[in-house]
Backbone as XML, in Angstrom:
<?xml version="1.0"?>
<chain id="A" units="angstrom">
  <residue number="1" name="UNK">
    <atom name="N" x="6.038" y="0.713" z="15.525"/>
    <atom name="CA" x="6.259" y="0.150" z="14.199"/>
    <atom name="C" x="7.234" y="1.041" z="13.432"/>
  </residue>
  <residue number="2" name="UNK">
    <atom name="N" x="7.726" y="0.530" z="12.331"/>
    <atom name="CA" x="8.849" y="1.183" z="11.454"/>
    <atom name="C" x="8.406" y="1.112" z="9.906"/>
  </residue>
  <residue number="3" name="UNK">
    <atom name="N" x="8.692" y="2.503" z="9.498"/>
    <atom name="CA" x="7.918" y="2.633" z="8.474"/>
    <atom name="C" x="8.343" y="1.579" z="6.862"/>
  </residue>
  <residue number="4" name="UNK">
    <atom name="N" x="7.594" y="0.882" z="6.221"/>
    <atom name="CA" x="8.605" y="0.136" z="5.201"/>
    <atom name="C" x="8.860" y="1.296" z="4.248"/>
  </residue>
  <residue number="5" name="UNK">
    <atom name="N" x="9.832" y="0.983" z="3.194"/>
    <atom name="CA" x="10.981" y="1.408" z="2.406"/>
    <atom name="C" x="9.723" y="1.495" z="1.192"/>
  </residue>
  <residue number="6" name="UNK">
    <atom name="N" x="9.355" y="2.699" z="0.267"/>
    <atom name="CA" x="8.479" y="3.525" z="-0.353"/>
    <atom name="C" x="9.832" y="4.000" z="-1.664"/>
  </residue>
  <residue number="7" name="UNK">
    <atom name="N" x="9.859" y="3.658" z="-3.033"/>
    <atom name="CA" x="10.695" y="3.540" z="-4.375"/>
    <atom name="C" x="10.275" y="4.255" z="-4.809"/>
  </residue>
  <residue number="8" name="UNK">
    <atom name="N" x="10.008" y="5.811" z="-5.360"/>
    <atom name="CA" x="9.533" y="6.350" z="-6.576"/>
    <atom name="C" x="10.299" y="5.981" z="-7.441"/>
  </residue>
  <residue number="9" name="UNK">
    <atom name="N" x="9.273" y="5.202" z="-8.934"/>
    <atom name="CA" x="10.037" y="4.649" z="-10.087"/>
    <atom name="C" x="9.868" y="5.676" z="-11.479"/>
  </residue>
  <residue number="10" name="UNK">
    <atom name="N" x="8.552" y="6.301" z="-11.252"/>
    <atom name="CA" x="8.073" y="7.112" z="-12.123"/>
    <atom name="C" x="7.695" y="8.052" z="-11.397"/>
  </residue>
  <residue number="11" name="UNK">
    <atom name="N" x="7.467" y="9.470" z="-12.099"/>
    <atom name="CA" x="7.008" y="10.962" z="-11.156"/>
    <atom name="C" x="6.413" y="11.784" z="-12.197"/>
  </residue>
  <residue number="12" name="UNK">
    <atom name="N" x="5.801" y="11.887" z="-13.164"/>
    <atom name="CA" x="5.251" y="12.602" z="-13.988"/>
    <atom name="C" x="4.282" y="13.602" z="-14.138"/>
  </residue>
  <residue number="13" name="UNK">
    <atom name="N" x="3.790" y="14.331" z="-15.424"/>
    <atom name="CA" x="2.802" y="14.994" z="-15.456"/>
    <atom name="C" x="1.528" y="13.993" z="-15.723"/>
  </residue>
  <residue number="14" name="UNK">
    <atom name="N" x="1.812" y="12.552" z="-15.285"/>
    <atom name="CA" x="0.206" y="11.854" z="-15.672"/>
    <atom name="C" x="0.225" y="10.821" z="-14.626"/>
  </residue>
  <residue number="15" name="UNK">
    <atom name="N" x="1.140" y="10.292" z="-13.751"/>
    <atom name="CA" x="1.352" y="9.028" z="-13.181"/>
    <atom name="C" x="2.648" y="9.666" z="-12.388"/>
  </residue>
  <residue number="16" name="UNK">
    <atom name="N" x="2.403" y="9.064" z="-10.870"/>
    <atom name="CA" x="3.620" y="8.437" z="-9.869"/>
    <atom name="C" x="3.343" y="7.100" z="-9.866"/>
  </residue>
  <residue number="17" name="UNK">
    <atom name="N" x="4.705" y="5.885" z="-9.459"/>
    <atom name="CA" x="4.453" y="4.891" z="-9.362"/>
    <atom name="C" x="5.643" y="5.002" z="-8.712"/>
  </residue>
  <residue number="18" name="UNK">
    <atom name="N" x="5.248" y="3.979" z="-7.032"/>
    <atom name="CA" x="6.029" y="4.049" z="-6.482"/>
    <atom name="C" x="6.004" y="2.619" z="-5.907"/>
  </residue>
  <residue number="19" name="UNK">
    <atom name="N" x="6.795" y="1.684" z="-5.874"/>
    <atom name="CA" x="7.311" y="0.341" z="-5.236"/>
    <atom name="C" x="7.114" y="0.515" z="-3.682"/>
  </residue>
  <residue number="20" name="UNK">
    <atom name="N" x="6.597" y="-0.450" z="-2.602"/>
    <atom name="CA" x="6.529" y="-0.497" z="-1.289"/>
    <atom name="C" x="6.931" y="-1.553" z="-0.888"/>
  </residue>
  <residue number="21" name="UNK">
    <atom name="N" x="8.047" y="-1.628" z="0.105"/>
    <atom name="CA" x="8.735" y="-3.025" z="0.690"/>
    <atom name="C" x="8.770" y="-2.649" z="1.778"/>
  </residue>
  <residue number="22" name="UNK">
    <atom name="N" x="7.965" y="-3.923" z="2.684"/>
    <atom name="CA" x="7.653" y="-3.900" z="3.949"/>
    <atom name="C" x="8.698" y="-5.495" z="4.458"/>
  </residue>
  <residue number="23" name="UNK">
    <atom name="N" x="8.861" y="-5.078" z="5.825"/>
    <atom name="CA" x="9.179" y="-6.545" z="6.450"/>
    <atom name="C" x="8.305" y="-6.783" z="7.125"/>
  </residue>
  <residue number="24" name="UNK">
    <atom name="N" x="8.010" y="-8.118" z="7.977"/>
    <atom name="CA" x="7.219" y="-8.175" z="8.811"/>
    <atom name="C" x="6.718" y="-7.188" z="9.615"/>
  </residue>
  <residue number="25" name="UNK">
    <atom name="N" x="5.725" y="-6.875" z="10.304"/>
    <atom name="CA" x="5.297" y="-5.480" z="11.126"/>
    <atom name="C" x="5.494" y="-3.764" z="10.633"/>
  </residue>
  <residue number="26" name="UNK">
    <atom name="N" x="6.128" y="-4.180" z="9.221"/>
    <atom name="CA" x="6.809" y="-2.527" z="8.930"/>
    <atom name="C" x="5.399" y="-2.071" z="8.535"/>
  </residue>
  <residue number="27" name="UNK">
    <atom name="N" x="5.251" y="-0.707" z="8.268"/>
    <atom name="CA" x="4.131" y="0.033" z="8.355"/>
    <atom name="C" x="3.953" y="1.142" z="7.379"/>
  </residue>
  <residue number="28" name="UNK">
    <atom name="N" x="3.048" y="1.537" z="6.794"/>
    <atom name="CA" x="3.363" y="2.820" z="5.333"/>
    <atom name="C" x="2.981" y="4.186" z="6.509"/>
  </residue>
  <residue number="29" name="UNK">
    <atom name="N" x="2.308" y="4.122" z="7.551"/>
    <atom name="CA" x="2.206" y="5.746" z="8.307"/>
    <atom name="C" x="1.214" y="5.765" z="8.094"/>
  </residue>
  <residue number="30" name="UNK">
    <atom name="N" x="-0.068" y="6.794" z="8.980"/>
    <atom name="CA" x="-1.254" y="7.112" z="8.381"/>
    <atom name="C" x="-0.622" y="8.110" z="7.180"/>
  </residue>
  <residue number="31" name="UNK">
    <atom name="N" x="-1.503" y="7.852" z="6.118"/>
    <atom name="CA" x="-1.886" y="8.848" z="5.175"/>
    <atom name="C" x="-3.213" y="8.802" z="4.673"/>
  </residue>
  <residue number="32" name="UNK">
    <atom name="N" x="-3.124" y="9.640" z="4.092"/>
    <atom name="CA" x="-4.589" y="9.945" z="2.922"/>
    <atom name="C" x="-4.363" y="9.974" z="1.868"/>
  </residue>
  <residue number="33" name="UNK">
    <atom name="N" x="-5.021" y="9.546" z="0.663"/>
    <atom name="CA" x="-4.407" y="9.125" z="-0.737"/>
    <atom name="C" x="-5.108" y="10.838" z="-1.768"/>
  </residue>
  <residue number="34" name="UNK">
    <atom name="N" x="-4.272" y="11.308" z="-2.118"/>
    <atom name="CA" x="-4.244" y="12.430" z="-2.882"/>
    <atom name="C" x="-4.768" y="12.092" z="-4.066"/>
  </residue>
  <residue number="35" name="UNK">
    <atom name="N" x="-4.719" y="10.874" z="-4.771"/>
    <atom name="CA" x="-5.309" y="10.531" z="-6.049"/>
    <atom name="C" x="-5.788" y="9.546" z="-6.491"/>
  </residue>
  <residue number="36" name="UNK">
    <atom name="N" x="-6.764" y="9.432" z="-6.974"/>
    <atom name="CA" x="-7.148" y="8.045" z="-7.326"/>
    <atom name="C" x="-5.891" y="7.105" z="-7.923"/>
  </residue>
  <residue number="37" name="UNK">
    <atom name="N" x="-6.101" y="5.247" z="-7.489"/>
    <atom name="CA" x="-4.556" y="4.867" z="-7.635"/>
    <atom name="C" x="-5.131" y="3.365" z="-7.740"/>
  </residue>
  <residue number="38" name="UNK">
    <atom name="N" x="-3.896" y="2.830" z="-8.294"/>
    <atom name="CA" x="-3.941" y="1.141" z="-8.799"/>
    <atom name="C" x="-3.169" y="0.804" z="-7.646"/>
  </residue>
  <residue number="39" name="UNK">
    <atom name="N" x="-2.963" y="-0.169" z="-7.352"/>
    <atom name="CA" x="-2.138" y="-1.489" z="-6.418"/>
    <atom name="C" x="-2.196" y="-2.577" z="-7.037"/>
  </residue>
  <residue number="40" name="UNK">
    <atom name="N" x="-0.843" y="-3.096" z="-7.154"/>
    <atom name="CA" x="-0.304" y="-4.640" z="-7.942"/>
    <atom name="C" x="0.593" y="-5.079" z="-7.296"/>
  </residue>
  <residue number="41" name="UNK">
    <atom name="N" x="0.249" y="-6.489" z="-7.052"/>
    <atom name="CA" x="1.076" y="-6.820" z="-5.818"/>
    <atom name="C" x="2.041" y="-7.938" z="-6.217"/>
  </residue>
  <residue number="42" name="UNK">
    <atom name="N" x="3.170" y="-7.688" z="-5.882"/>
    <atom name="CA" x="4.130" y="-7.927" z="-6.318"/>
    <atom name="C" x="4.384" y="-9.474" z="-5.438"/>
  </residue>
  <residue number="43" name="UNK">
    <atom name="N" x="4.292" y="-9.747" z="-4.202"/>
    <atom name="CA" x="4.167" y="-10.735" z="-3.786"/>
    <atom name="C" x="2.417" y="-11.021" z="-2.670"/>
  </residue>
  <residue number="44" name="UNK">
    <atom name="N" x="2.423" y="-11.914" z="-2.135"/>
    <atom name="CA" x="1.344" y="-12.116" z="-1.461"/>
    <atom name="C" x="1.566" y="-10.922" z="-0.073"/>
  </residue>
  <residue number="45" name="UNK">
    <atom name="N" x="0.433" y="-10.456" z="0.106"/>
    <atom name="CA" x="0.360" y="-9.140" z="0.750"/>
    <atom name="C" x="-0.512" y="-9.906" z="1.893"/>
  </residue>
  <residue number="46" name="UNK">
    <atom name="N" x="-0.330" y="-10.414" z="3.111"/>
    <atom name="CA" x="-0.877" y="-10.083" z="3.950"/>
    <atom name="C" x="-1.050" y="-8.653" z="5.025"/>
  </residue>
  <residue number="47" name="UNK">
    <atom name="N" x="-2.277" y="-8.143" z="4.790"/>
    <atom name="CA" x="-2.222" y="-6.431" z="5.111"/>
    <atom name="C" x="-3.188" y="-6.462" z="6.175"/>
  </residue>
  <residue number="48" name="UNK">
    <atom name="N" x="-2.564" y="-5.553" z="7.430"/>
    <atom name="CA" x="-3.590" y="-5.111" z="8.222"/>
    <atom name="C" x="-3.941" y="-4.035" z="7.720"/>
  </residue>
  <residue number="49" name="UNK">
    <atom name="N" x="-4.733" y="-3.068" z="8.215"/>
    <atom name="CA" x="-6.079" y="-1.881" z="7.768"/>
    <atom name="C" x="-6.032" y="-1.383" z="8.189"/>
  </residue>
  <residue number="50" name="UNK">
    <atom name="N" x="-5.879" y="-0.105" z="9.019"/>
    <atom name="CA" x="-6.438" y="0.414" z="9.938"/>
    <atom name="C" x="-6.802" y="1.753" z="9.429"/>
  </residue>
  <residue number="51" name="UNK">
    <atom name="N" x="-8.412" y="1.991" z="9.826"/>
    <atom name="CA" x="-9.197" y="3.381" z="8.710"/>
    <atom name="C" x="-9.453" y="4.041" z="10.030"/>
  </residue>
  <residue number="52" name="UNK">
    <atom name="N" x="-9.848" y="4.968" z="9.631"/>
    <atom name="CA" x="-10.060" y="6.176" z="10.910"/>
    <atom name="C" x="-11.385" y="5.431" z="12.002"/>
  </residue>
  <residue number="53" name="UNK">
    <atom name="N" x="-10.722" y="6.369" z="13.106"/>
    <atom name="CA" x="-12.384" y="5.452" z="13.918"/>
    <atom name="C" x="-11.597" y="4.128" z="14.611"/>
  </residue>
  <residue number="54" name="UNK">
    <atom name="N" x="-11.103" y="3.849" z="14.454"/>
    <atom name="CA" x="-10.208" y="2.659" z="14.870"/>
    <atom name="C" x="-10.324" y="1.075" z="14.220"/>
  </residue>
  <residue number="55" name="UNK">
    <atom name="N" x="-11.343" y="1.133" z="12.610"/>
    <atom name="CA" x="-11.384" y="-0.144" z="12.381"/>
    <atom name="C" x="-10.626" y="-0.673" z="11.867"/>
  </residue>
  <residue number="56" name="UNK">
    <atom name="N" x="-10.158" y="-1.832" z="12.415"/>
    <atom name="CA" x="-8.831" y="-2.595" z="11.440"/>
    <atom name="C" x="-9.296" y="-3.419" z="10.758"/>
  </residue>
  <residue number="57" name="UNK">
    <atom name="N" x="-9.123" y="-4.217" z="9.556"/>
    <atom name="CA" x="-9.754" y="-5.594" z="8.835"/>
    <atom name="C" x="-7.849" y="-5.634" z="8.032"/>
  </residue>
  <residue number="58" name="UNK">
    <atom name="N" x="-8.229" y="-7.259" z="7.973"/>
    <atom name="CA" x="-6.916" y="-7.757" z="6.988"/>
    <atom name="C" x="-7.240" y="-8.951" z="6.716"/>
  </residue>
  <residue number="59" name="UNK">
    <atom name="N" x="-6.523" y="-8.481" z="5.439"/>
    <atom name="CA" x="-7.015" y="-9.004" z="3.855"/>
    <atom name="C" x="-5.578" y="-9.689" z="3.766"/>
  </residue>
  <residue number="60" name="UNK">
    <atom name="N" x="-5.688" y="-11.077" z="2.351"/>
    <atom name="CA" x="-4.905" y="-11.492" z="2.130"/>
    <atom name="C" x="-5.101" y="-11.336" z="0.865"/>
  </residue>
  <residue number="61" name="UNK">
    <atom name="N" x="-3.983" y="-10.448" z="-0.138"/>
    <atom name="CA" x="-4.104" y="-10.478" z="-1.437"/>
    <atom name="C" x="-2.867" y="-10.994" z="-1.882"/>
  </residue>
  <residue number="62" name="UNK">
    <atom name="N" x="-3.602" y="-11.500" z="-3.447"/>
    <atom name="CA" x="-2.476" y="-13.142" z="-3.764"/>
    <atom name="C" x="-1.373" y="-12.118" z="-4.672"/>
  </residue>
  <residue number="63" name="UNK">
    <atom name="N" x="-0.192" y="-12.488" z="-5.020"/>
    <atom name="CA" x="0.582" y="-11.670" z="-5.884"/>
    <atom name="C" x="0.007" y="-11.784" z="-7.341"/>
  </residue>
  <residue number="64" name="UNK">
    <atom name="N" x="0.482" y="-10.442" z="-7.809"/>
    <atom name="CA" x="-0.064" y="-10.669" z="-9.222"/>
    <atom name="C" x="-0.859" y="-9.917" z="-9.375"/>
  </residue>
  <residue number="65" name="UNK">
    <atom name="N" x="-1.937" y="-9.908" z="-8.326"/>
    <atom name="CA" x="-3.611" y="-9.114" z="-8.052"/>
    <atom name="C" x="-3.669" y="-7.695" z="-8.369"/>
  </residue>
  <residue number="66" name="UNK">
    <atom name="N" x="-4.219" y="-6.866" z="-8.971"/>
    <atom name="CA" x="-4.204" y="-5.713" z="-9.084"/>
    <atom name="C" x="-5.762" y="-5.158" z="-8.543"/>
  </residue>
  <residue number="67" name="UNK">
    <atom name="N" x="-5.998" y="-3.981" z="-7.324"/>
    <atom name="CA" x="-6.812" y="-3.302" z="-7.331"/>
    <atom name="C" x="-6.746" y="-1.488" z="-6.993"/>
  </residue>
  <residue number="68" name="UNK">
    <atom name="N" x="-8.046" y="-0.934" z="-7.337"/>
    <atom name="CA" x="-8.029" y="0.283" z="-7.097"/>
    <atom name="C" x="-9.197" y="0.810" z="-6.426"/>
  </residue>
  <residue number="69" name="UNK">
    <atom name="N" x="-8.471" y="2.318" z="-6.043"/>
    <atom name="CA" x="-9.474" y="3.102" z="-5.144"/>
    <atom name="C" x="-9.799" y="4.288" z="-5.447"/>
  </residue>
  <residue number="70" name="UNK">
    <atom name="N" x="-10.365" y="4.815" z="-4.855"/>
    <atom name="CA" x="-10.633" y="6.735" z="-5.301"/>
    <atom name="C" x="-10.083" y="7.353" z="-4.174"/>
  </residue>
  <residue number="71" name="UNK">
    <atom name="N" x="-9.611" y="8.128" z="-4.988"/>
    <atom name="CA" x="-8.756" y="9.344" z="-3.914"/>
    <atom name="C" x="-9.728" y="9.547" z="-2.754"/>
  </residue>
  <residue number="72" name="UNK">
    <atom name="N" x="-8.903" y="9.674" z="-1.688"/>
    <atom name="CA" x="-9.595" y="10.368" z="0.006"/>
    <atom name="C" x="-9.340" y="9.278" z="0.524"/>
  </residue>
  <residue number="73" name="UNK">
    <atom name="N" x="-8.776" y="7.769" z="0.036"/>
    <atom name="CA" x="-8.656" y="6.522" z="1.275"/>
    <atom name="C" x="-7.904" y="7.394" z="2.507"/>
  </residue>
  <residue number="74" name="UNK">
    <atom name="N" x="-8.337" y="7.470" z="3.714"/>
    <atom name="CA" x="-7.024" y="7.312" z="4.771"/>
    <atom name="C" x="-7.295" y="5.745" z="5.398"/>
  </residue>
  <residue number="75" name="UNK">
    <atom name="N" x="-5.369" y="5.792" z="5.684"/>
    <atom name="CA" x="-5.492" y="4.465" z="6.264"/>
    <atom name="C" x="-4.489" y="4.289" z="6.645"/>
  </residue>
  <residue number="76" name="UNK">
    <atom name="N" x="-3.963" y="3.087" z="7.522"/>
    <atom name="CA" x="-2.155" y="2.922" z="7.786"/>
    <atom name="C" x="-2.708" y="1.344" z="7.186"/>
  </residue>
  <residue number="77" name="UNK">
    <atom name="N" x="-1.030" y="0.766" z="6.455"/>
    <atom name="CA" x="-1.052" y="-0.478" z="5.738"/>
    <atom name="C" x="0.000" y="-0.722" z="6.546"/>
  </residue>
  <residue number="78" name="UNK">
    <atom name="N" x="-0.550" y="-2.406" z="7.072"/>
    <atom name="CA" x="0.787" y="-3.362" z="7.648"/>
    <atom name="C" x="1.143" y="-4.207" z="7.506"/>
  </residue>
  <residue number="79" name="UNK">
    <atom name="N" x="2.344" y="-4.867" z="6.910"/>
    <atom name="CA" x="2.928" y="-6.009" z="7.104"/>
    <atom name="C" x="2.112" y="-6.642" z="7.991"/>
  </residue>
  <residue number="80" name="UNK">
    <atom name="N" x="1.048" y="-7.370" z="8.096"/>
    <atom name="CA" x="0.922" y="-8.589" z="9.342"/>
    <atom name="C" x="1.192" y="-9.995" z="8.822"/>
  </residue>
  <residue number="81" name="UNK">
    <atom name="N" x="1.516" y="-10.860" z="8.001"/>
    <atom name="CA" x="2.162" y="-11.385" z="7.874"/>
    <atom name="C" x="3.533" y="-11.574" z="8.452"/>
  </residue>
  <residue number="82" name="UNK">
    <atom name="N" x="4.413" y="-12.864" z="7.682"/>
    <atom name="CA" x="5.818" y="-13.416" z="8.485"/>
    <atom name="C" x="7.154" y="-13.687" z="7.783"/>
  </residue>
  <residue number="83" name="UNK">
    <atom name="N" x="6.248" y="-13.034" z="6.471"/>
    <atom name="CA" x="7.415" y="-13.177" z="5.443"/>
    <atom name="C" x="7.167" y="-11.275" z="5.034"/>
  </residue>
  <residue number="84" name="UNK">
    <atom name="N" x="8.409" y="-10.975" z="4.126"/>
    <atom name="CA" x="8.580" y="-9.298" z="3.291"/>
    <atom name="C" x="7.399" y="-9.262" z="2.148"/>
  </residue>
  <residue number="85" name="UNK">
    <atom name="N" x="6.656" y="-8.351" z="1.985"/>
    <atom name="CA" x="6.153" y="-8.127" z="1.439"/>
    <atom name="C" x="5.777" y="-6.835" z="0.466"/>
  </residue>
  <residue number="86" name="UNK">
    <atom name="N" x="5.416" y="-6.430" z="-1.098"/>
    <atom name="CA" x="6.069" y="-5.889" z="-1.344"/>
    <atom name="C" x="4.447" y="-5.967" z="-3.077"/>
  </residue>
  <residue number="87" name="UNK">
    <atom name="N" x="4.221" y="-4.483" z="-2.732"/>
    <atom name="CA" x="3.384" y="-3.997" z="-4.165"/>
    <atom name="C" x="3.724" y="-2.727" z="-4.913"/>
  </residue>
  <residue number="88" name="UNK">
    <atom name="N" x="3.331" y="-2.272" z="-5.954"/>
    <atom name="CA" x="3.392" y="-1.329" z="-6.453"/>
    <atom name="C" x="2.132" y="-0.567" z="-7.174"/>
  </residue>
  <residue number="89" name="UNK">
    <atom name="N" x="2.355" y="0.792" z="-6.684"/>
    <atom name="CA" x="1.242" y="2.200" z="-6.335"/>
    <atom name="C" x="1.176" y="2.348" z="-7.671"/>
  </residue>
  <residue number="90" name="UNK">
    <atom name="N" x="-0.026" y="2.719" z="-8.328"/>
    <atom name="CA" x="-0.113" y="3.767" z="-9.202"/>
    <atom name="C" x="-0.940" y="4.872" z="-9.412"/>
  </residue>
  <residue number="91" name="UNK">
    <atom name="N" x="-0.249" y="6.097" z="-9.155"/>
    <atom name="CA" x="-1.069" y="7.460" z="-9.055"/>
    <atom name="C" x="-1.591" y="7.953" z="-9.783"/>
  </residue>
  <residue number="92" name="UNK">
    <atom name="N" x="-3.129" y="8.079" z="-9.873"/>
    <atom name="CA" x="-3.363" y="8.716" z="-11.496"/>
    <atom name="C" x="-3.670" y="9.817" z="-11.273"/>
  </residue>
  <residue number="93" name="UNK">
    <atom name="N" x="-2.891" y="10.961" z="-12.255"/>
    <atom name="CA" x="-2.776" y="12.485" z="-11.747"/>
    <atom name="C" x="-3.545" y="13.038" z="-12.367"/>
  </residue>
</chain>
């Protein structure tokens, strides 16, 4: 897989917010999330999962949708969908 294209728009002493554009199959990498964070999705996100341990689940979130998590997610996010797809991070520092 090939990693999708990751925008820092903001970088501050309170907030990163960074744009994610995937194509079909593109992929964000394993990571681990350093901070608790928002997701707003900019178009319909069909996402594969994959969390440590090997479980995958995928979700279809509608555009528009906004959710959040607490810092320590690891995970790799994928394009599984057939169209580009494309949300935006928000880091709360």
């Amino acid at each position: 897989m090939t990693n999708c294209t990751a925008t820092t728009l903001i970088d501050d002493d309170r907030t990163r917010v960074t744009r994610f554009d995937f194509l079909p199959g593109q992929d964000t990498g394993w990571h681990t999330h350093g901070m608790d964070y928002v997701i707003t999705t900019v178009t319909d996100c069909h996402m594969r999962l994959e969390a440590p341990g090997g479980e995958i689940s995928e979700v279809t979130i509608p555009a528009g949708t906004a959710y959040r998590r607490n810092e320590g997610v690891e995970h790799n996010v994928i394009n599984a969908g057939n169209a580009p797809m494309s949300f935006v991070e928000v880091e709360l520092k």
